[in-house]
C-alpha positions, 0 to 999 in steps of 0.5 A: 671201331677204326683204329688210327694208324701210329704216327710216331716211333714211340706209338710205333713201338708200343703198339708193335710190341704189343702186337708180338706179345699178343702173338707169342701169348697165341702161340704159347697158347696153341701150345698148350691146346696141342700137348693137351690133345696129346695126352688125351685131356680133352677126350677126358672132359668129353666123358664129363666135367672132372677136378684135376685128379678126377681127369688125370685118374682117366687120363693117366697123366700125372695129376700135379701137371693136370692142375696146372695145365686145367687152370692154364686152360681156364685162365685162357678161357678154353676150359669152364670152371665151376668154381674158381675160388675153390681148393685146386684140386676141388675145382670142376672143369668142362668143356664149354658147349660147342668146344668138341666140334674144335678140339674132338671131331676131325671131321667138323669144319670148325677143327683147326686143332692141327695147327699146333702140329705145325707150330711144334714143326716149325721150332723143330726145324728153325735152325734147318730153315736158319741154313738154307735161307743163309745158304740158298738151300732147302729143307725137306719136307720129311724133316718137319714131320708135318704130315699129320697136321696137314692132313688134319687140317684138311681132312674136315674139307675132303671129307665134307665138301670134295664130294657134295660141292666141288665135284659138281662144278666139274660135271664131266668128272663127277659123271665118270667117276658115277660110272665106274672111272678112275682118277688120280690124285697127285700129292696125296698126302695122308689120304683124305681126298682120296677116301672120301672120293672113294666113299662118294662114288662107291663104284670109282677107283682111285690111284693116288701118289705122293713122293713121302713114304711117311705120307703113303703109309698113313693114308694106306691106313686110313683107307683101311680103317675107312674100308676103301683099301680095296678102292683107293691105291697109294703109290710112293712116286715122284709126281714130276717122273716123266715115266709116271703114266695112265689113263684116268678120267680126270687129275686131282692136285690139291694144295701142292702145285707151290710145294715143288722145284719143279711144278710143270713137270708135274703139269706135264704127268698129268697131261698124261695120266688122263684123257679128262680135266684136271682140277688144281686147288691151291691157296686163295691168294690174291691177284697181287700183292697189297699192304696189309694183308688180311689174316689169310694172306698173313697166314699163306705168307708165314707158312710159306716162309717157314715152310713152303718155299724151303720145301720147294727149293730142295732140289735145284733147280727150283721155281720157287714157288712158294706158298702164295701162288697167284693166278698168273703163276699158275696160269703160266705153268699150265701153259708151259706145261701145255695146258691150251685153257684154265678156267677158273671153277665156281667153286666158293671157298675163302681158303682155296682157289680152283682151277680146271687146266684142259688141253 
């Protein structure tokens, strides 16, 4: 079905504010997902289907918000009911078949449960966001205590793919670390790329780096919880500190390039961290700029505007990168860095784009 694009201003109202109240239902909506999360509700119809009193008695939750929130949740058709035209606290909630893998599993590709960790950041620190696009400033990227939900988001990818479909495509990398080498990860956030090349090539070894304590020690936990702690060593470091050195078999840097003032300088330590390739993914933006944009291009831009570029410009100065960094972009800090090639990798994913950066 094509739809007609508006010719007048009252279509163009109509159909924009239509538009926003659709997205502001989506947001109230996730909002909703994410305080469910929090407390535990749908862990709780994972033990089986529950009246509203049945799941807060499993739950701890107060039961008059727990009907509230399972009939918000069924009206919005992310919950089953057995039987809506019964008494409130007599009707029967489940979880519809496949729902866990979305809502439950952080390992399942289907899990984007976290955004509404990013979505609960945001509102957080609007009126800091409001500052620093009146004053030219920044906002740093502690204050939006996103850390978790940036891991979350990506955890199902790392875990699932890094080892048995990205490695492959850098076959010198994948043959070192076979051996016994060591590589370093830049930007580390919480850990998961980390653990799961620990895990995959279980002679390797590790050494990770991110400038965000918070960051640091939940991946330190989660390598523990994992059993890699005695593989994998996170390091609280400013990636971009020209006396950050070592000798590596290969560089990762996943999905932080854009994040930083300073992106060659961080080019540059990984020159030095490595007698190898370094493998870059970032967003799979597109080569240029184009109207409209499809819903990932509308994603990396939104989130660039609300976060990325503000984290970018905290300290000056700053490349301001933000977000959607093209090809073109990335292609000329590797050459300021003193990259001499780049090559893009066969790797196929709609979400990220990978780079080997040799010379």
């Amino acid at each position: 079905m094509t739809t007609t694009a508006p010719h007048t201003p009252d279509q163009v109202a109509e159909q924009l504010a239509g538009r926003i109240l659709e997205a502001g239902l989506g947001a109230f909506e996730l909002l909703t997902i994410g305080l469910g999360d929090r407390l535990g509700l749908y862990r709780g119809l994972a033990a089986g289907p529950a009246t509203a009193p049945e799941l807060a008695a499993r739950t701890g939750v107060d039961a008059r918000y727990v009907r509230e929130w399972c009939e918000q949740q069924a009206t919005a058709a992310i919950l089953d009911v057995d039987d809506p035209a019964a008494a409130p606290d007599q009707r029967r909630y489940a979880l519809p078949m496949g729902a866990e893998a979305v809502l439950l599993d952080p390992d399942s590709p289907a899990n984007v449960l976290p955004l509404a960790g990013f979505l609960e950041s945001a509102g957080r620190v609007m009126p800091a966001v409001e500052r620093a696009y009146r004053t030219g400033g920044g906002v740093p990227y502690a204050d939006y205590g996103v850390h978790h939900a940036q891991g979350g988001f990506n955890r199902a990818a790392y875990t699932g793919r890094l080892v048995s479909e990205w490695l492959p495509a850098v076959p010198d990398l994948e043959a070192a670390l076979c051996a016994g080498g060591s590589v370093a990860e830049l930007g580390c956030g919480v850990g998961w790329a980390a653990i799961a090349l620990a895990r995959g090539f279980p002679a390797a070894t590790v050494d990770a780096f991110d400038v965000d304590p918070a960051s640091v020690e939940a991946a330190r936990r989660n390598a523990a919880e994992a059993g890699v702690a005695d593989r994998v060593r996170f390091v609280v470091a400013d990636v971009t500190d020209p006396a950050l050195t070592g000798d590596h078999a290969g560089v990762l840097a996943f999905e932080m390039i854009h994040d930083l003032a300073d992106p060659v300088a961080a080019l540059r330590t990984a020159r030095r961290l490595t007698h190898g390739p370094v493998v870059v993914m970032d967003e799979n933006a597109a080569d240029e700029f184009a109207v409209p944009g499809g819903p990932l291009d509308r994603l990396f831009y939104a989130a660039s505007v609300l976060h990325c570029l503000p984290v970018g410009r905290c300290t000056e100065p700053s490349a301001a990168t933000g977000t959607v960094m093209r090809p073109a972009t990335l292609r000329r800090y590797a050459a300021e860095a003193g990259f001499t090639g780049v090559v893009d990798l066969p790797i196929a994913d709609p979400m990220f784009r990978f780079y080997r950066l040799e010379g």
